[in-house]
Each structure stands twice: as structure tokens, then as C-alpha cells.
GUMARMI-734872 format. One line per field, with one value per residue: residue in three letters; x, y, z of N, C-alpha, C in turn. Coordinates in nm, 3 decimals, padded with zeros to 5 digits. Layout:
res ALA / ...
neast X / ...
nnorth Y / ...
nup Z / ...
caeast X / ...
canorth Y / ...
caup Z / ...
ceast X / ...
cnorth Y / ...
cup Z / ...
//
This chain:
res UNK / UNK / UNK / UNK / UNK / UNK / UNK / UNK / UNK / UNK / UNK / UNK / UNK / UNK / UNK / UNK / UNK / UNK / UNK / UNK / UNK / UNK / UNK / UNK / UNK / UNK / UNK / UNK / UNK / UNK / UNK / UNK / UNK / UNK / UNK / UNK / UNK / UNK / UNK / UNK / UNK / UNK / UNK / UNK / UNK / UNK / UNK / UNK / UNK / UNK / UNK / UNK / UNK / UNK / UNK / UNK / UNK / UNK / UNK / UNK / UNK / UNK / UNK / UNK / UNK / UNK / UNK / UNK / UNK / UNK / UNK / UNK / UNK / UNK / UNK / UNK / UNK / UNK / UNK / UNK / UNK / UNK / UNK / UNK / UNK / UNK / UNK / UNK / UNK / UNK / UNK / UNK / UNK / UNK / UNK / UNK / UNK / UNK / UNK / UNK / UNK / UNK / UNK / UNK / UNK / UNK / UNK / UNK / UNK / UNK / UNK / UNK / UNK / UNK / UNK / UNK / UNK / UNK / UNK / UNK / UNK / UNK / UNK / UNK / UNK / UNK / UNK / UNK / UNK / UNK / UNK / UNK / UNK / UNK / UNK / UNK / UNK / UNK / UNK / UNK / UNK / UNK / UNK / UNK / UNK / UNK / UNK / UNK / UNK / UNK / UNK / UNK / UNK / UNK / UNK
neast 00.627 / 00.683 / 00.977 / 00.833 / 00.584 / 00.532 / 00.531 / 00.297 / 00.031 / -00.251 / -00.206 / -00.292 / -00.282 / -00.300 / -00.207 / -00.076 / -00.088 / 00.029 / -00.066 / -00.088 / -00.371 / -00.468 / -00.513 / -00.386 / -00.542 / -00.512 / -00.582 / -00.394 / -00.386 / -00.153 / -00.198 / -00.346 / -00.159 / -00.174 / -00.278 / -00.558 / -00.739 / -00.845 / -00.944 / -00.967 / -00.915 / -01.014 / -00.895 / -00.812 / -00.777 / -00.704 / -00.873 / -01.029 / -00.902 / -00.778 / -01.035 / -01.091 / -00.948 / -00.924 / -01.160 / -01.109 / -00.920 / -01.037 / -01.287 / -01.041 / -00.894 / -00.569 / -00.268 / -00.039 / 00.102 / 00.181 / 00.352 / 00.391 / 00.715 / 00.917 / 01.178 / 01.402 / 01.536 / 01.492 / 01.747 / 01.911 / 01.772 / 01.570 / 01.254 / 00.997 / 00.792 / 00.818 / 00.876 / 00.596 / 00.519 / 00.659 / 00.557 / 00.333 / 00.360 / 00.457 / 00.228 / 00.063 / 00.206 / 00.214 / -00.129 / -00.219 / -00.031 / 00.074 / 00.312 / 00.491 / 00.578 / 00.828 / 00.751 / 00.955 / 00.796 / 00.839 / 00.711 / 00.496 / 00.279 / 00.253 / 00.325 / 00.014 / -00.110 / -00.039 / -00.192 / -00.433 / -00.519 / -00.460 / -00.640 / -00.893 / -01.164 / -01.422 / -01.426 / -01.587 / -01.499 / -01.273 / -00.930 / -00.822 / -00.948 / -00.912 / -00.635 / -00.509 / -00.555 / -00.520 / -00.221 / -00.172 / -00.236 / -00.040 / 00.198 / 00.159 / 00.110 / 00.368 / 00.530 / 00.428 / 00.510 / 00.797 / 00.828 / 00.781 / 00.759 / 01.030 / 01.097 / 01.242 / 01.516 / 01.516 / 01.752
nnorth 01.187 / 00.998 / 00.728 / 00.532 / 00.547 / 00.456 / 00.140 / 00.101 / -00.015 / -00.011 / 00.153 / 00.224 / 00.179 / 00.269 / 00.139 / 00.169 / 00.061 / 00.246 / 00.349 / 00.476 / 00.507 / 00.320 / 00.279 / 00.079 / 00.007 / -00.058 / -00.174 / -00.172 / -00.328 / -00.250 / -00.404 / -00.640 / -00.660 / -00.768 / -00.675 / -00.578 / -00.600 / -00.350 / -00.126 / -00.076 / 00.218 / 00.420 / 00.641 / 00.881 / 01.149 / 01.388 / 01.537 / 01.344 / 01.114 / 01.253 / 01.305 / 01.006 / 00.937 / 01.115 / 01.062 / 00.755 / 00.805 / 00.955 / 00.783 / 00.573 / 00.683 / 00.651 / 00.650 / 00.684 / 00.610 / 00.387 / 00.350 / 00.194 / 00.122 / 00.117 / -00.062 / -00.208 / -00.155 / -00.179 / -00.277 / -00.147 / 00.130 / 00.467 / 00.321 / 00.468 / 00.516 / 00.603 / 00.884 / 00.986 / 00.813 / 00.879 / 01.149 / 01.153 / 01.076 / 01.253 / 01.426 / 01.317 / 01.356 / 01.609 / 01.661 / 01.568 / 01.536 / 01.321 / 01.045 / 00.909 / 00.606 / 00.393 / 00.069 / -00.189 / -00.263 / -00.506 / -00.733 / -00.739 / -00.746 / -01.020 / -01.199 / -01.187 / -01.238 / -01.489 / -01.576 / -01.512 / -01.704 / -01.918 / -01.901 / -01.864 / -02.040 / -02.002 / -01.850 / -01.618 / -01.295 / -01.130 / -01.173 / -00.937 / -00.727 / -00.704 / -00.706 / -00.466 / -00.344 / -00.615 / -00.605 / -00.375 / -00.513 / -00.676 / -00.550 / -00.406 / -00.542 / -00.698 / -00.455 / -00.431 / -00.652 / -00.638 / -00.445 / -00.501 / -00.515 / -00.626 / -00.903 / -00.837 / -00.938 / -00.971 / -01.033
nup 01.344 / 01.609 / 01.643 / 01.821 / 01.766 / 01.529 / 01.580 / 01.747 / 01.859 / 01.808 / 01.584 / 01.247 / 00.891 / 00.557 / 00.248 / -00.038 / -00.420 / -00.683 / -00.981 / -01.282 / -01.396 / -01.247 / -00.881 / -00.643 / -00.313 / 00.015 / 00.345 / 00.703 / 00.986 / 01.297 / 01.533 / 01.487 / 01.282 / 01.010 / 00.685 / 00.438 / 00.099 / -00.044 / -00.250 / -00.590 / -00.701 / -00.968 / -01.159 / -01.363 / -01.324 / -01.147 / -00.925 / -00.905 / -00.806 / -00.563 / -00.418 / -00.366 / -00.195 / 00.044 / 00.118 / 00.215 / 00.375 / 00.557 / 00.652 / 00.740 / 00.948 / 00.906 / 01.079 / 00.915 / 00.549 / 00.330 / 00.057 / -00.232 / -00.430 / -00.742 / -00.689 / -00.808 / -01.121 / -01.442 / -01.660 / -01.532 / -01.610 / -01.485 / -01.332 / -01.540 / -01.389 / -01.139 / -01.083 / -01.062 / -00.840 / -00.643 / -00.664 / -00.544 / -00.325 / -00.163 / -00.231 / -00.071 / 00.226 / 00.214 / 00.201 / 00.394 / 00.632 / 00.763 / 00.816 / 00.510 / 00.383 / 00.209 / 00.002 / -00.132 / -00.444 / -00.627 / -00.722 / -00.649 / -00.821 / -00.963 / -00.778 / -00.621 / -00.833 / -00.804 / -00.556 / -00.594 / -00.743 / -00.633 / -00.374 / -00.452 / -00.533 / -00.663 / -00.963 / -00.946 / -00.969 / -01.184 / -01.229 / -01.322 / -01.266 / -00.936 / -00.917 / -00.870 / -00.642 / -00.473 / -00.460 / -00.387 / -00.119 / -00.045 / -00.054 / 00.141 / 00.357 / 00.330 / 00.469 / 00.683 / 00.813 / 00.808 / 00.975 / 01.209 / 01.595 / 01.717 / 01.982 / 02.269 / 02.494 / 02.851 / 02.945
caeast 00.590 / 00.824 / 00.991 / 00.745 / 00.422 / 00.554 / 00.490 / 00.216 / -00.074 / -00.331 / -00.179 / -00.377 / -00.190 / -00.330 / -00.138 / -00.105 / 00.028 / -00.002 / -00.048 / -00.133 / -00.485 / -00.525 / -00.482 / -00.487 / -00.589 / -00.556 / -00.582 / -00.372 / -00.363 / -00.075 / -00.300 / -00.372 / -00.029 / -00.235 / -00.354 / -00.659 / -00.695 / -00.997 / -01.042 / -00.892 / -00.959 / -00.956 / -00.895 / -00.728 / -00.781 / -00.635 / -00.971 / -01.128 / -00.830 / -00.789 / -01.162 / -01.110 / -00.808 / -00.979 / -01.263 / -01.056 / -00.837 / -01.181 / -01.273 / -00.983 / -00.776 / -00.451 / -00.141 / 00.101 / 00.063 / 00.288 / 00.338 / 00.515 / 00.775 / 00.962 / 01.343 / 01.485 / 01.507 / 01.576 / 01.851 / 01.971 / 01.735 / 01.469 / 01.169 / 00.907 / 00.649 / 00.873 / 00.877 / 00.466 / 00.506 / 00.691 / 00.475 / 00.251 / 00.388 / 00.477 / 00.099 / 00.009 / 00.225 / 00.147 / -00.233 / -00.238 / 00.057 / 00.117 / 00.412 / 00.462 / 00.671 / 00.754 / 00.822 / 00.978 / 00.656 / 00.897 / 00.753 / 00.349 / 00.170 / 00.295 / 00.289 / -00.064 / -00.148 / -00.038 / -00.205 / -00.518 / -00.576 / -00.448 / -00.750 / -01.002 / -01.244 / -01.512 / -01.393 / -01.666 / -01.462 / -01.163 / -00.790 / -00.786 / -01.055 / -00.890 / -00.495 / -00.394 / -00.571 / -00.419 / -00.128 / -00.149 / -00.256 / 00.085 / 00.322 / 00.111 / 00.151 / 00.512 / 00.556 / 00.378 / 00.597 / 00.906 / 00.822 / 00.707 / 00.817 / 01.126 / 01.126 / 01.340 / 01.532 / 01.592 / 01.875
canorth 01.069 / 00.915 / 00.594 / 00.405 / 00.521 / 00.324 / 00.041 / 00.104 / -00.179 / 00.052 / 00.236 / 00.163 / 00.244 / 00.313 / 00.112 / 00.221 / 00.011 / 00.364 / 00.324 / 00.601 / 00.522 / 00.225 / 00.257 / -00.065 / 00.053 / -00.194 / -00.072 / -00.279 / -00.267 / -00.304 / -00.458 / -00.736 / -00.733 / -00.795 / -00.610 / -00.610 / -00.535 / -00.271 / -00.113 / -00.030 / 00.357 / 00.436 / 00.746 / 00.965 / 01.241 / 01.434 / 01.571 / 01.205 / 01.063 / 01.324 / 01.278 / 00.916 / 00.915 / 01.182 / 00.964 / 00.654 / 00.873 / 01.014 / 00.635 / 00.485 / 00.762 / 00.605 / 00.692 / 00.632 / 00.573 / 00.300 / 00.347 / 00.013 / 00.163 / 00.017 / -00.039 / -00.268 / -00.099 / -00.333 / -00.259 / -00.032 / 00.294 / 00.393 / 00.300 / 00.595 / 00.522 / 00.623 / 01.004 / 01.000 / 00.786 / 01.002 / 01.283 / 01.107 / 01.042 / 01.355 / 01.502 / 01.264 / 01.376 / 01.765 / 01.732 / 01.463 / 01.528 / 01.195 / 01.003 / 00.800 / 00.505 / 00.336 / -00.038 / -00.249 / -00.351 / -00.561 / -00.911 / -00.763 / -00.803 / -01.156 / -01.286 / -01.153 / -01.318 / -01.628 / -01.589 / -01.527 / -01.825 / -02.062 / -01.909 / -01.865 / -02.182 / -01.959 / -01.742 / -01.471 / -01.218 / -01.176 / -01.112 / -00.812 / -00.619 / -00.686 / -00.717 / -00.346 / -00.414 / -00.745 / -00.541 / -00.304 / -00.585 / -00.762 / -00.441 / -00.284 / -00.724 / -00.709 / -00.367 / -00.467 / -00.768 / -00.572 / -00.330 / -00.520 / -00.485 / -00.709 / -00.924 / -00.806 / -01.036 / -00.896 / -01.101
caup 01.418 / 01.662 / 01.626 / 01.910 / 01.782 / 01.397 / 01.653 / 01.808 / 01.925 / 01.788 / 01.478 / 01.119 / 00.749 / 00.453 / 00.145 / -00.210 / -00.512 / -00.757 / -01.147 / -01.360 / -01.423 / -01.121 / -00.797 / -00.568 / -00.195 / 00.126 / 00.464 / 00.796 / 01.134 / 01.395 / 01.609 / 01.404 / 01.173 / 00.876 / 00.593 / 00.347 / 00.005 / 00.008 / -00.341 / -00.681 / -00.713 / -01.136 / -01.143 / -01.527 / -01.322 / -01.011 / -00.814 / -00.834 / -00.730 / -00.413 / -00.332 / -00.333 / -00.101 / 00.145 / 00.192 / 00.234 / 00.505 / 00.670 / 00.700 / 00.829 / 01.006 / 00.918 / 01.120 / 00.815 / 00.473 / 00.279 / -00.117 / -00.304 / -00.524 / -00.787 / -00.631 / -00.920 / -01.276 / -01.567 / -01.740 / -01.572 / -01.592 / -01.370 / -01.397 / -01.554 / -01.323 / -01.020 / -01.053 / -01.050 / -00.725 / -00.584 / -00.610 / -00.486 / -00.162 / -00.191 / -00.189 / 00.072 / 00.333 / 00.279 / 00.233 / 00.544 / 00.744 / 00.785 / 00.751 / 00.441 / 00.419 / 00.033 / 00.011 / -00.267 / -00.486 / -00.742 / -00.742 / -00.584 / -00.891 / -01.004 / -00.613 / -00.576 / -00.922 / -00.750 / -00.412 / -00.634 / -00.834 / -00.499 / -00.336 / -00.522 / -00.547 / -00.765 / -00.998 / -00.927 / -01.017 / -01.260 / -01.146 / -01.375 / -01.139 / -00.812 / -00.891 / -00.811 / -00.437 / -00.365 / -00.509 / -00.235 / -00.007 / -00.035 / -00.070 / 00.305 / 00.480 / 00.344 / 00.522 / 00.840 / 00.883 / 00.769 / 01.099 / 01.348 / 01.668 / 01.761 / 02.112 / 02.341 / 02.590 / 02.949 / 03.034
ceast 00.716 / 00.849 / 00.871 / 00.604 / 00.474 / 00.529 / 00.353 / 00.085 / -00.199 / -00.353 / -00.245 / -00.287 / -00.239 / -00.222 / -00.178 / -00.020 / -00.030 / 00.053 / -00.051 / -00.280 / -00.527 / -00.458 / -00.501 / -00.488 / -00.584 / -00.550 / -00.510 / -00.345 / -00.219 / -00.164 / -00.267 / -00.221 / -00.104 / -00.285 / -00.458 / -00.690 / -00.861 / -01.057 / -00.983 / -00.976 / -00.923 / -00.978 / -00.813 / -00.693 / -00.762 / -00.773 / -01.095 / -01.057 / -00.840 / -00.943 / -01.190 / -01.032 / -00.897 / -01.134 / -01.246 / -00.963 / -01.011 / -01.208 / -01.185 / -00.918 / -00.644 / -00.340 / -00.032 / -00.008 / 00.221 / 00.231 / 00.454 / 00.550 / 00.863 / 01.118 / 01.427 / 01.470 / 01.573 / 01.637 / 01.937 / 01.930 / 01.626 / 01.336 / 01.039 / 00.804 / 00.679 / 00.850 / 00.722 / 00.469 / 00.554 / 00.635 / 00.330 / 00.225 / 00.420 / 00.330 / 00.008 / 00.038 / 00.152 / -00.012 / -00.284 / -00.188 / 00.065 / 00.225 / 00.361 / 00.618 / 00.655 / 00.845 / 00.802 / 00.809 / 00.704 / 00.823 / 00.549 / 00.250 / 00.186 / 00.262 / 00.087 / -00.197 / -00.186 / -00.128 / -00.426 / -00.608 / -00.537 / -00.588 / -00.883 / -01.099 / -01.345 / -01.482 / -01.542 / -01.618 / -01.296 / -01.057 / -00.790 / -00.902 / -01.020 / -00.725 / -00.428 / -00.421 / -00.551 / -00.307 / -00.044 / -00.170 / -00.087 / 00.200 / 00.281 / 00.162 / 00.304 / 00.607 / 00.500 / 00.516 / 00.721 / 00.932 / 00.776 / 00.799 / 00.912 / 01.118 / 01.271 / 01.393 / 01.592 / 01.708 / 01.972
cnorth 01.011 / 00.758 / 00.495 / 00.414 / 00.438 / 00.166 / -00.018 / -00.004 / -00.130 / 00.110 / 00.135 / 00.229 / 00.205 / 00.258 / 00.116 / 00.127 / 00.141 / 00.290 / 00.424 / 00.590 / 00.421 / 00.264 / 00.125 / 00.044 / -00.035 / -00.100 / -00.241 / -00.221 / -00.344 / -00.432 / -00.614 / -00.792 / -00.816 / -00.703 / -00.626 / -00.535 / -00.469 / -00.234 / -00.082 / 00.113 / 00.404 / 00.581 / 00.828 / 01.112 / 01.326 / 01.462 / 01.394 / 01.115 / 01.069 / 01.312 / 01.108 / 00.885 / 00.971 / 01.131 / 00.810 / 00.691 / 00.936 / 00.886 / 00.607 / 00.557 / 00.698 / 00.747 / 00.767 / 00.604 / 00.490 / 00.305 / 00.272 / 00.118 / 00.095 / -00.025 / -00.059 / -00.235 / -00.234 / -00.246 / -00.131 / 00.128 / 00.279 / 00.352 / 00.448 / 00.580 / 00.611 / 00.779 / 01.056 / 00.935 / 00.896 / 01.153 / 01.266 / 01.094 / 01.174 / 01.476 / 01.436 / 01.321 / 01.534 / 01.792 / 01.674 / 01.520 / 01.411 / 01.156 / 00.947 / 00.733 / 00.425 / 00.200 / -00.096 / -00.329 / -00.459 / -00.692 / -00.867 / -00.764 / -00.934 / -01.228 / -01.234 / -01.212 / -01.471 / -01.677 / -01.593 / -01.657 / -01.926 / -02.043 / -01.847 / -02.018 / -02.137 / -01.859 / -01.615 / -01.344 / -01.269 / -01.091 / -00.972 / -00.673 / -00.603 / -00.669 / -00.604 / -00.356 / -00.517 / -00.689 / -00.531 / -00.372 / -00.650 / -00.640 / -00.396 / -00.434 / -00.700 / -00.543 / -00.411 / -00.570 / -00.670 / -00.453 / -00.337 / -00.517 / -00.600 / -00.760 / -00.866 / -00.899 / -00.944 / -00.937 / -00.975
cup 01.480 / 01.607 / 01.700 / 01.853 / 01.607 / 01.446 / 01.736 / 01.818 / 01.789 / 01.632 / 01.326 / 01.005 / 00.694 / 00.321 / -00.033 / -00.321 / -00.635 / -00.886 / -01.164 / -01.438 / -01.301 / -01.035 / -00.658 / -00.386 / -00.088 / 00.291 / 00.601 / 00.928 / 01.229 / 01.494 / 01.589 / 01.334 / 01.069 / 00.771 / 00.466 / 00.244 / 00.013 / -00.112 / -00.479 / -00.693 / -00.883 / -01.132 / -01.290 / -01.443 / -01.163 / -00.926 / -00.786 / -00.743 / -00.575 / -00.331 / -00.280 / -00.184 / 00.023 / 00.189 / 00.249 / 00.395 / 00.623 / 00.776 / 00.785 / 00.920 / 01.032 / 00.979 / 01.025 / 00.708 / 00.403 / 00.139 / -00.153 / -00.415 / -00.580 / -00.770 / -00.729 / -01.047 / -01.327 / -01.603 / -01.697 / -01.577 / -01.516 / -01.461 / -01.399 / -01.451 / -01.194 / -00.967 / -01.045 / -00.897 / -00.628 / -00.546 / -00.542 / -00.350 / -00.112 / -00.093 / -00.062 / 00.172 / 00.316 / 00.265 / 00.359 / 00.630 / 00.831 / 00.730 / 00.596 / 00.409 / 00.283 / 00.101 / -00.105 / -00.332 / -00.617 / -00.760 / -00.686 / -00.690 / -00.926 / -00.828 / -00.617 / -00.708 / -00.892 / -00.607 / -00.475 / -00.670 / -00.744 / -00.434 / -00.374 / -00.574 / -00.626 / -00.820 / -01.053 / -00.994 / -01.089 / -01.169 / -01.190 / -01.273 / -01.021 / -00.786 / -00.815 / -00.629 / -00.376 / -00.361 / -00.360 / -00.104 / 00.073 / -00.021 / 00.120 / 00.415 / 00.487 / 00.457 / 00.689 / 00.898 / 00.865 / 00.926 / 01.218 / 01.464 / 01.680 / 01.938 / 02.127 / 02.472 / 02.747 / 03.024 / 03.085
//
């Protein structure tokens, strides 16, 4: 993918906050410069996973895919979750052939905790059912803004 089409008016991405049994799911558009949290995918097991994904990619025909990875280790080592992300992004690009693009997810479950319980006026549902897809809602927004196009001045 070139640099201009990562810009593009048009272009849609596919965002992942990856667990090892949750996956949160959001999908955003250039267009727009917004993203929405779409679905937690529970998955133990690799062919439910991949059937979830490849019907989520059928759906949206994302450009790009963005996976929140964890940048800041505590203390010091990494963090275990990292080398599962990784292969993750991994199996995206070669069964897609799509880019994929990881952004810091350090702070998107706690922010997305908070963004919860500000708007929420009926708690219909609980945080614990929707967190990994606000997750991914907030890791795919913080990537949108993070890549948007820059004015240019023609002086």
C-alpha cells in the first residue's frame, strides 16, 4: 500500500484489541475519522477465530488492519501477551494481504472503562461484555487521529 492511499477519503480499517480468549473488533472509516466498536469475537480456538475475522473482512473490505499492542512493559520485561499479537498480525497480513498497522493499547481498557460509565444512562448491558470492543474502539479512533492527513499551507 502506498503512503497516499493510508490517507485516503474512502479507505475503511478493521481494529483489533487481541486477548487470548477475547477479541474486541471495531471497524473506522477515513471518511468519517471515526471508529466503532462492533463486536467481541470469544474465540479458545484458531478456526472460530479465522472464520470470525473472514466474515468481518468479507463485510467490511478493510484497506488496513490496526492491532493495539502493548508498548510499555512493567518492570522492565515484555509483556507475554505480545508474542501472540504478533502472530497475529502476522496471519492477518498473509491470509489478507493487507497492511497491518499496531498502535499503543496501554491505557485502552481503563480509558474505555471510563468513556463507558460517562455514557451510559441505562446500564443495559455490563462493561464486562463490551470492554474488549470499546477496547478496539479507542486503540482504531486513537490510530485514525494519529494518521490523519495534515493541512498543508501553499504559501
Amino acid at each position: 500500500m502506498r503512503g497516499d492511499e493510508l490517507t485516503e477519503g474512502n479507505a475503511t480499517y478493521l481494529g483489533f484489541d487481541f486477548g487470548e480468549r477475547n477479541i474486541g473488533v471495531a471497524v473506522g472509516q477515513r471518511v468519517t475519522g471515526t471508529a466503532t466498536a462492533l463486536e467481541t469475537i470469544r474465540a479458545t480456538r484458531d478456526d472460530v477465530l479465522w472464520s470470525a475475522v473472514a466474515r468481518l473482512v468479507k463485510t467490511w473490505q478493510p484497506s488496513a488492519f490496526v492491532v493495539g499492542m502493548p508498548y510499555h512493559p512493567e518492570a522492565g520485561e515484555e509483556n507475554p501477551i505480545v508474542q501472540p499479537i504478533l502472530r497475529f498480525c502476522r496471519h492477518l497480513e498473509e491470509r489478507y494481504q493487507r497492511p497491518v498497522y499496531t498502535m499503543d493499547e496501554t491505557l485502552s481498557t481503563k480509558e474505555s472503562r471510563e468513556i463507558f460509565y460517562r455514557e451510559r444512562s441505562k446500564r443495559s448491558v455490563q462493561f464486562a461484555d463490551i470492554k474488549d470492543e470499546l477496547a478496539a474502539q479507542l486503540i482504531l479512533q486513537t490510530w485514525l487521529n494519529h494518521t490523519a492527513p495534515r493541512e498543508t499551507s501553499n504559501v
